[in-house]
Backbone bond lengths (Angstrom), bond angles and torsions (degrees), N, CA, C in turn:
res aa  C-N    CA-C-N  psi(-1)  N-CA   C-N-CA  omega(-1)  CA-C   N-CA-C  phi
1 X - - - 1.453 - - 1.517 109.70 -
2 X 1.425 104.33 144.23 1.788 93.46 178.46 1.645 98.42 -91.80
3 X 1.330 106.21 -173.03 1.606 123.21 -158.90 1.115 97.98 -70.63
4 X 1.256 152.16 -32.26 1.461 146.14 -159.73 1.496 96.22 -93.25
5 X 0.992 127.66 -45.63 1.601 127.10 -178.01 1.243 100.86 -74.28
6 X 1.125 124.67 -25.49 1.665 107.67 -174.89 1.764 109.63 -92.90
7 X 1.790 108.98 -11.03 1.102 107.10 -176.97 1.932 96.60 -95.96
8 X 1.161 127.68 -9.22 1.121 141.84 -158.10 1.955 74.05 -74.67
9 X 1.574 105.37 -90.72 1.545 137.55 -166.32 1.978 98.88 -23.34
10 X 1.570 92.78 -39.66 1.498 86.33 -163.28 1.957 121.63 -61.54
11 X 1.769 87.01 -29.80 1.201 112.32 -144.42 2.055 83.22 -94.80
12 X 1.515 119.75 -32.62 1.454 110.06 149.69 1.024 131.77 -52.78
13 X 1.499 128.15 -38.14 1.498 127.63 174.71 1.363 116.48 -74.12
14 X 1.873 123.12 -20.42 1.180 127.53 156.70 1.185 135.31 -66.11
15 X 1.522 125.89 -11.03 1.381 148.17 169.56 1.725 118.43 -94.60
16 X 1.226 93.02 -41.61 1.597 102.32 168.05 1.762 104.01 -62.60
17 X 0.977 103.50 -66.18 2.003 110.56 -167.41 1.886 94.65 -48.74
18 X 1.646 116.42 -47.24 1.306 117.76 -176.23 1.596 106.75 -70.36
19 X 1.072 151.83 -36.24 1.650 163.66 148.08 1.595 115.63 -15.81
20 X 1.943 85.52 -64.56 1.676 111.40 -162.37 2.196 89.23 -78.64
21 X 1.167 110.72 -42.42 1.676 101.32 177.68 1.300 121.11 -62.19
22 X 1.507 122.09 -19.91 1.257 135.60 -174.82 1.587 110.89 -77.42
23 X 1.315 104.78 -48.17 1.269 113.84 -160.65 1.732 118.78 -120.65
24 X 1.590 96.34 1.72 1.610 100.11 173.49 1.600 113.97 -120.71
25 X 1.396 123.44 153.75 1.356 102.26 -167.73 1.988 103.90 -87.70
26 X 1.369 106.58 66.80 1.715 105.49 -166.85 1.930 98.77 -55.68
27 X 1.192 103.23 -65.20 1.628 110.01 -161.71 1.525 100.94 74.34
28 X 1.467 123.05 -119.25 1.499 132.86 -154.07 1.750 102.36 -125.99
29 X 1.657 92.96 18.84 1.509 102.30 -179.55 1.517 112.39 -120.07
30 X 1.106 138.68 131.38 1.576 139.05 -179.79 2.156 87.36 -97.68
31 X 1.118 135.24 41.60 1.268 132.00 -168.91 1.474 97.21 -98.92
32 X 1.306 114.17 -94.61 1.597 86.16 172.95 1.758 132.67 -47.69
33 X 1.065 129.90 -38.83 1.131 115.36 160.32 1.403 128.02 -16.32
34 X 1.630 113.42 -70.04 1.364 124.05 157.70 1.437 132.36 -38.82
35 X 1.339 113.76 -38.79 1.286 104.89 -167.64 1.603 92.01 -101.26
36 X 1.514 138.82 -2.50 1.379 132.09 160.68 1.582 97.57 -68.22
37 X 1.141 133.79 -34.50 1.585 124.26 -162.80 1.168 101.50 -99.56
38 X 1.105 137.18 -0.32 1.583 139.19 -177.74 2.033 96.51 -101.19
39 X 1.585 104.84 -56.70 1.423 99.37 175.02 1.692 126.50 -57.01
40 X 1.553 104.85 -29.17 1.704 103.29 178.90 0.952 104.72 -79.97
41 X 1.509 130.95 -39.95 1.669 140.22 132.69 1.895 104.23 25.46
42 X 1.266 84.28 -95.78 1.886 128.43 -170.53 2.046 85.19 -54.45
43 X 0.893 137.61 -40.49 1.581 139.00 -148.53 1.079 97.12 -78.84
44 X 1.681 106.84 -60.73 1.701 115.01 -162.40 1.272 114.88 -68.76
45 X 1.919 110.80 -24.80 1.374 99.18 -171.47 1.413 102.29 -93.64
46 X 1.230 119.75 -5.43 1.586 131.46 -173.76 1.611 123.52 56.01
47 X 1.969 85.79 44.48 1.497 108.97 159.09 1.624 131.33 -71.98
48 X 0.812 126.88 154.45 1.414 126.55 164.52 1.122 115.16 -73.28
49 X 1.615 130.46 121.23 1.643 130.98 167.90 1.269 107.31 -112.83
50 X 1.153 117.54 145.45 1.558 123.24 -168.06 1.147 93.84 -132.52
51 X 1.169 127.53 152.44 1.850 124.42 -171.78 1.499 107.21 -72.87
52 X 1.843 121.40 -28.10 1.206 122.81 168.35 1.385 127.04 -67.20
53 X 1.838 112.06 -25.15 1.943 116.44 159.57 1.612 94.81 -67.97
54 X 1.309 112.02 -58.48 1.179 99.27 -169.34 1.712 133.97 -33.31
55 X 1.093 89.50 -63.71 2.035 110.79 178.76 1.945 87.74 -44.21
56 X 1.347 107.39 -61.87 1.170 105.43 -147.81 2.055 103.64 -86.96
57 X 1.167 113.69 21.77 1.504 106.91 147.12 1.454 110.24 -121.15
58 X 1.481 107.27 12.61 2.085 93.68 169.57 1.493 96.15 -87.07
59 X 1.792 112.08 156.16 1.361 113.12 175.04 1.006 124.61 -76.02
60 X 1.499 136.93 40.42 1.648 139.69 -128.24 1.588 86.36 -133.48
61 X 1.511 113.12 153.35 1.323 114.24 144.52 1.308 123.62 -68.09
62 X 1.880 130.02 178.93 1.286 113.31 167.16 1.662 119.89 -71.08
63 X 1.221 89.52 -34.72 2.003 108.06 158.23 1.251 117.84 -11.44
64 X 1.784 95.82 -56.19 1.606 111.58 -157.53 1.400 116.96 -78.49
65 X 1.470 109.08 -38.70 1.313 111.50 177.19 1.402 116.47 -91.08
């Protein structure tokens, strides 16, 4: 990537993290986070998510969630 795209990307993932803290209840957890980007994920490609794919593509134990 040249410098503008890579300064572009950075400064998206800095708006996203500021967005997703605003408006998701994260705290000290990226848990929903994940499973919002895994479900729009599943939307756009107009996959099927089942809460059992689901659980089982977050990197979490069952513990965790």
């Amino acid at each position: 990537m040249e410098f503008e795209q890579r300064l572009l990307m950075v400064n998206l993932l800095g708006n996203i993290r500021l967005q997703t803290s605003s408006h998701l209840p994260i705290g000290h957890s990226f848990i929903p986070y994940d499973i919002l980007i895994a479900v729009i994920k599943s939307y756009i490609t107009n996959e099927v998510l089942t809460v059992k794919a689901l659980f089982a593509s977050l990197p979490y134990s069952d513990m965790g969630l």
